[in-house]
C-alpha positions in Angstrom: 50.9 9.7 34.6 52.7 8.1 31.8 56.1 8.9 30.4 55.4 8.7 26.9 55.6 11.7 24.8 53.1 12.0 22.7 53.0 13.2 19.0 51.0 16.1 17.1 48.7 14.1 16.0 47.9 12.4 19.4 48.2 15.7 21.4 45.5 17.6 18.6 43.2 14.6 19.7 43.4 14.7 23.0 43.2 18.4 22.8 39.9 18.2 20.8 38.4 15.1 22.3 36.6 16.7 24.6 34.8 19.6 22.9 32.8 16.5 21.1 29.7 14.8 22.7 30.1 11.6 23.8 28.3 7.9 23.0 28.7 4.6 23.1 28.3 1.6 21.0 29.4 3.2 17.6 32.1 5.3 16.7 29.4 7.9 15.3 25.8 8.6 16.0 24.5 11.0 13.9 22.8 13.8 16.7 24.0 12.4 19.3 27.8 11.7 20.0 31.2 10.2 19.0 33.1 7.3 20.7 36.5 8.5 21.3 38.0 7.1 18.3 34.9 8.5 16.1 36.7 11.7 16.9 39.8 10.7 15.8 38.0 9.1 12.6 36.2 12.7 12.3 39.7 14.5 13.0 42.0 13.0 10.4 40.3 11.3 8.2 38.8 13.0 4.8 35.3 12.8 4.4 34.6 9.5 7.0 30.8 9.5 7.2 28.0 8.5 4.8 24.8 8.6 6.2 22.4 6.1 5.1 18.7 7.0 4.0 17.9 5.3 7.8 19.9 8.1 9.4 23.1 5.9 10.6 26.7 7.2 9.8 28.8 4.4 8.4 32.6 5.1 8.2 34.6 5.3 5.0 38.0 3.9 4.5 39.8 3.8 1.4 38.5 0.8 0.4 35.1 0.4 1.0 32.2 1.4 3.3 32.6 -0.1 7.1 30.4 -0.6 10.1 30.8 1.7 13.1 33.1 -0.5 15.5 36.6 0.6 14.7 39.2 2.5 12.5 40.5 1.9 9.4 44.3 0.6 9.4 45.5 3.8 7.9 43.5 5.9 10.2 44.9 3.8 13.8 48.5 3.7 12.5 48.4 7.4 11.9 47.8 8.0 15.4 50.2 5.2 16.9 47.6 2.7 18.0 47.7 -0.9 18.2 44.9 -1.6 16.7 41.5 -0.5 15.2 40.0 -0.5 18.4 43.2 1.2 20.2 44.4 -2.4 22.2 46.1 -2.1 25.2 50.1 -4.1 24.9 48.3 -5.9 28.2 44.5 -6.1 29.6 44.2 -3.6 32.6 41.9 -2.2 34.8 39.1 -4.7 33.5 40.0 -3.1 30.0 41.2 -4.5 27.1 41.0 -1.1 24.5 39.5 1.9 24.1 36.2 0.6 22.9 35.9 -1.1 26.8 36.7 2.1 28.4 34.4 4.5 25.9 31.9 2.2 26.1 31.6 0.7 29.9 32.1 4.0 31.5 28.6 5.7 30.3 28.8 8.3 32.8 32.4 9.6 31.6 32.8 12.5 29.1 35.6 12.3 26.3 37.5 15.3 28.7 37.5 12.1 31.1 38.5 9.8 28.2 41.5 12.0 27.1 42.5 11.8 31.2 42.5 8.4 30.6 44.8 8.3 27.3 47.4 10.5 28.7 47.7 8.4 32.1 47.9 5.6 30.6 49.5 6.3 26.6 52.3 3.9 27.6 49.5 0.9 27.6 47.7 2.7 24.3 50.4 4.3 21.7 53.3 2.3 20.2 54.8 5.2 19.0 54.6 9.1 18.8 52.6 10.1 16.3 
């Protein structure tokens, strides 16, 4: 387990990542799930979805509309990532961020993903948040 002390805003994520379903390949799918930091998006962020008449939830930023891949700058540094995509400071276990692990572990739930995050917050958070 790591040392790092997490922050409110990391610990409410973790704490609430796993009551939300879990998919892969976008950070929301409308009916079907959240990638890991979809939650956070749907967590802290006002209003982050627009639906599109074809049914597919892009997310908002302050600036304009964005595809589904990762989280706005205001939305990562608020919870003490690295990056959009939550980086790792080095590539471990095959991994490189939190996209890797959400979306090469199909068979993992987001209680699994939070296990992951609090082992190894060290690699993922730059600061408490």
């Amino acid at each position: 387990m790591s040392n790092f002390k997490l922050g409110p805003n990391q610990r409410k994520w973790l704490r609430e990542l796993p009551k939300y379903a879990k998919t892969e390949g976008a950070l929301y799918i409308p009916g079907e799930g959240f990638c890991c930091l979809g939650v956070a998006a749907e967590l802290f962020s006002p209003a982050p979805w627009e639906i599109d008449k074809g049914g597919d939830a892009f997310y908002r930023d302050r600036f304009a509309r964005r595809n589904l891949a990762s989280l706005a700058a205001e939305d990562w540094q608020a919870l003490g990532l690295r990056s959009g995509a939550g980086s790792f400071d080095a590539w471990f276990s095959g991994y490189r961020n939190l996209v890797d692990v959400n979306d090469n572990n199909p068979d993992w739930t987001h209680a699994d993903m939070a296990k992951f995050i609090r082992k190894h917050a060290d690699k993922i958070f730059v600061e408490a948040k």
